[in-house]
LUMROLUM-847769 format. One record per residue (C-alpha): x, y, z. Coordinates in pm, whole numbers, plus 50000, padded with zeros to 5 digits. Example, Ala and Ser with C-alpha at 12.3 -4.5 7.8 and 13.67 -1.06 7.14 Angstrom:
<sites>
512304955050780
513674989450714
</sites>
This chain:
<sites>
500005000050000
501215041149913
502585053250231
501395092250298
503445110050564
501745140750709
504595162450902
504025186751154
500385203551000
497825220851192
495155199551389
492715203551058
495155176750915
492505156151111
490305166650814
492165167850545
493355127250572
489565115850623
488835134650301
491575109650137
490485082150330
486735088650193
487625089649835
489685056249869
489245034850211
491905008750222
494155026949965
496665044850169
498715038250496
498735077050668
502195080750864
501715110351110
504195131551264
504265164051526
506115178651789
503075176552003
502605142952115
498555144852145
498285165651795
494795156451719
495505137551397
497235108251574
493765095951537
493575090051216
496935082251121
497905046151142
501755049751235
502495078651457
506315097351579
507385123651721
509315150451555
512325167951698
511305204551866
513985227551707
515925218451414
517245248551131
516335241050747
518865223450639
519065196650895
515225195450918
515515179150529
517885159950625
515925145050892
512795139250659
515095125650393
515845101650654
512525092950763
511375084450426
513955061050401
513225048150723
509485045050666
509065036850309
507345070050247
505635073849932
504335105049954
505095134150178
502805160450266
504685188550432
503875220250607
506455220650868
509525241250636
507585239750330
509175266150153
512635248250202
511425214850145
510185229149757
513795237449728
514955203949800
512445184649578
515075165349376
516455149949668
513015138049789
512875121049368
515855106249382
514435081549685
511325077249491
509295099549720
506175121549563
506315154949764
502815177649765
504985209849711
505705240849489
508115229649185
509145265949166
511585274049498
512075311649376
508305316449383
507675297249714
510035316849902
507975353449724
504975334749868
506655329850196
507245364250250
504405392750259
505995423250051
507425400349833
504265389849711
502665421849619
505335433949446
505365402349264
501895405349202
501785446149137
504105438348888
502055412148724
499425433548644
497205427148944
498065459149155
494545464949207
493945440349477
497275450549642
496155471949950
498025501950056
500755492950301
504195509950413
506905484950528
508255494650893
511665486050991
512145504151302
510005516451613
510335553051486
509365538551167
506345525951333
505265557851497
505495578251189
503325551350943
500785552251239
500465592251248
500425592050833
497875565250795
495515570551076
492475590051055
488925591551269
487415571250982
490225540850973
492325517851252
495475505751149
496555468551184
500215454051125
502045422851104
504885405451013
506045404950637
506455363450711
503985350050924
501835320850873
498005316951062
498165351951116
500035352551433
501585382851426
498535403151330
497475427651562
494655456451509
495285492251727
492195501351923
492465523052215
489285521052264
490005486452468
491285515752740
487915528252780
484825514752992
483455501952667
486695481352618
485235460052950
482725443052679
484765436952375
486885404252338
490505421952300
491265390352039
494255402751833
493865438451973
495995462252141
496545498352166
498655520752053
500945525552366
500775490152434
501785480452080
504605505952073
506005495752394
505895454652265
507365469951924
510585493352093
512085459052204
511605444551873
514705438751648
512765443551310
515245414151154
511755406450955
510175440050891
506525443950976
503775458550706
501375486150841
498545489850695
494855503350713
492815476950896
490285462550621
486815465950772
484495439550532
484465404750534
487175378550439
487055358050209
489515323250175
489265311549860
490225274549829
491945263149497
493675234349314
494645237548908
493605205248694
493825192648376
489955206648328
490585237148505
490735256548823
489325243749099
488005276949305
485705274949580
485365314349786
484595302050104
483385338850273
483945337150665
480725343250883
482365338351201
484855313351398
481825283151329
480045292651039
480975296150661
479365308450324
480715289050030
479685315949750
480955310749374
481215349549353
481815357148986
484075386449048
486205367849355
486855334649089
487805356848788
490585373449018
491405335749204
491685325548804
493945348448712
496365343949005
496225308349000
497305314148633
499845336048737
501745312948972
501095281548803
501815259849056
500125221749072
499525217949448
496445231649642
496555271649724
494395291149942
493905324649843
492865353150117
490695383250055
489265408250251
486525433850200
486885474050251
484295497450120
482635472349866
486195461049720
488175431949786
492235431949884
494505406349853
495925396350219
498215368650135
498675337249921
499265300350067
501025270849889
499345243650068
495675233750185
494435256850468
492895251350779
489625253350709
489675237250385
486915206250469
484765233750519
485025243350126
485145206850023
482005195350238
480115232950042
481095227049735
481185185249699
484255185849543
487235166549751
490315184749722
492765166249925
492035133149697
492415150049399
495685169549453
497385132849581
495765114849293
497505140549046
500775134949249
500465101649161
499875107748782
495595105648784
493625128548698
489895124248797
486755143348704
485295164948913
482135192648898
480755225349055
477405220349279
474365228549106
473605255149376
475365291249364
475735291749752
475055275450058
476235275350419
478935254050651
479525248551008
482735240051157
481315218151508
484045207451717
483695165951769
485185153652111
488085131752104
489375108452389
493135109252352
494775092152643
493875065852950
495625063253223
495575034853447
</sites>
């Protein structure tokens, strides 16, 4: 049976190798690894290890390398140093192992990195959707963006130029210091003075981007390109449970044309986000997102299964829902990980 190895992914990886497992029971052997020894997709996977906690690039291929050998891998699915794993493709071919990765390295690493990928995509005729942003590369730097882009109509959010699950994003509201503040979840909100104070003992090594915060709604657009075409399903976020898979004509003409762009055979998640009735680009992924089951449960169409079976040299059929929208909720199923005696 083809060996799939799953390296250290988000807990949606839960999802994502059920979707496999639906579209072919029996077919696949699903190796799992993690740092975390509970990561919730030990439960699905049939072999399970543990990954080492801190290892740089170059030794973290060399321990994959490794563990394909070890393992028998057939195919590796990796989100753990993805961007230098695409770089080391041919070594992962010459053991006969299938990787689900960007064949272009120079465009992973523009993908990798925030700034990098407007300009790319400014200069590819799709400045448009670029939203206006100033890079920030010191604390003074900071403080003088924040004073040229703020006004009583706007907040301004920032982040780092690489950052992945937006972890770095933060949004400045000083209103948190008020009495109102008592009934608002802070989520990824600080103020000003806090934010400042945080920033003055940053190092700015990765610069941050500033930028007005976009008030509408975001949109994740999941996407895989076929043999029959692009795969696009705008999944439009409703809140942390609930999603709107919409096939927005305007949102898949622009998902088209940068899934044209980039050209890349692996799954990509495209993020949007609404301000005053027109959508911004926030940032391109080269690998299935976390809430992709969501998009594949809306729209019937199985993702996951198809982007392995193309790794693997078939291409299968697949069609658009008859319906134009329809709604998706993400419910949380318990999961009994450990007994102890």
């Amino acid at each position: 049976m083809t060996k799939i190895w799953f390296n250290h992914w988000f807990s949606t990886a839960y999802h994502l190798i059920n979707l496999i497992k639906d579209a072919a029971p029996n077919e696949f052997i699903f190796v799992g690894t993690n740092k975390n020894a509970q990561a919730i997709y030990k439960q699905v996977c049939d072999e399970w290890y543990i990954e080492p906690a801190e290892l740089d690039a170059e030794n973290y291929i060399d321990y994959c390398l490794n563990f394909c050998r070890q393992h028998e891998i057939n195919i590796f699915v990796p989100r753990r140093n993805l961007t230098a794993i695409s770089a080391a493709l041919e070594k992962f071919n010459n053991i006969g192992v299938k990787v689900l990765a960007g064949k272009n390295p120079a465009l992973m690493q523009i993908l990798d990195d925030k700034i990098k990928t407007y300009e790319y995509i400014s200069k590819n005729g799709l400045a448009e959707i670029v939203p206006p942003y100033q890079i920030v590369n010191s604390i003074e730097d900071f403080a003088q963006v924040y004073k040229n882009l703020k006004t009583t109509e706007n907040r301004i959010c920032y982040k780092l130029v690489k950052d992945e699950g937006a972890v770095t994003f933060r949004v400045i509201d000083d209103t948190l210091e008020s009495a109102g503040g008592l009934y608002v979840t802070p989520n990824a909100k600080v103020t000003f003075a806090a934010a400042e104070k945080i920033l003055s003992q940053y190092n700015f090594k990765i610069p941050l981007i500033e930028m007005i915060y976009l008030n509408g709604q975001e949109i994740s657009v999941d996407c895989l390109k076929t043999p029959r075409g692009n795969i696009i399903i705008p999944r439009y976020k409703i809140s942390g449970r609930y999603a709107e898979i919409k096939f927005d004509a305007a949102v898949m003409k622009i998902s088209d044309a940068l899934i044209n762009l980039l050209n890349l055979d692996v799954p990509l998640n495209i993020q949007f986000k609404m301000h005053n009735d027109k959508f911004f680009l926030l940032e391109i992924n080269p690998r299935m997102s976390g809430g992709l089951q969501l998009s594949c449960l809306g729209a019937k169409i199985n993702i996951p299964a198809l982007a392995i079976n193309q790794l693997l040299g078939k291409n299968q059929n697949w069609n658009y829902p008859e319906y134009s929208s329809c709604k998706v909720a993400n419910i949380e199923t318990p999961v009994l990980l450990e007994v102890s005696q």
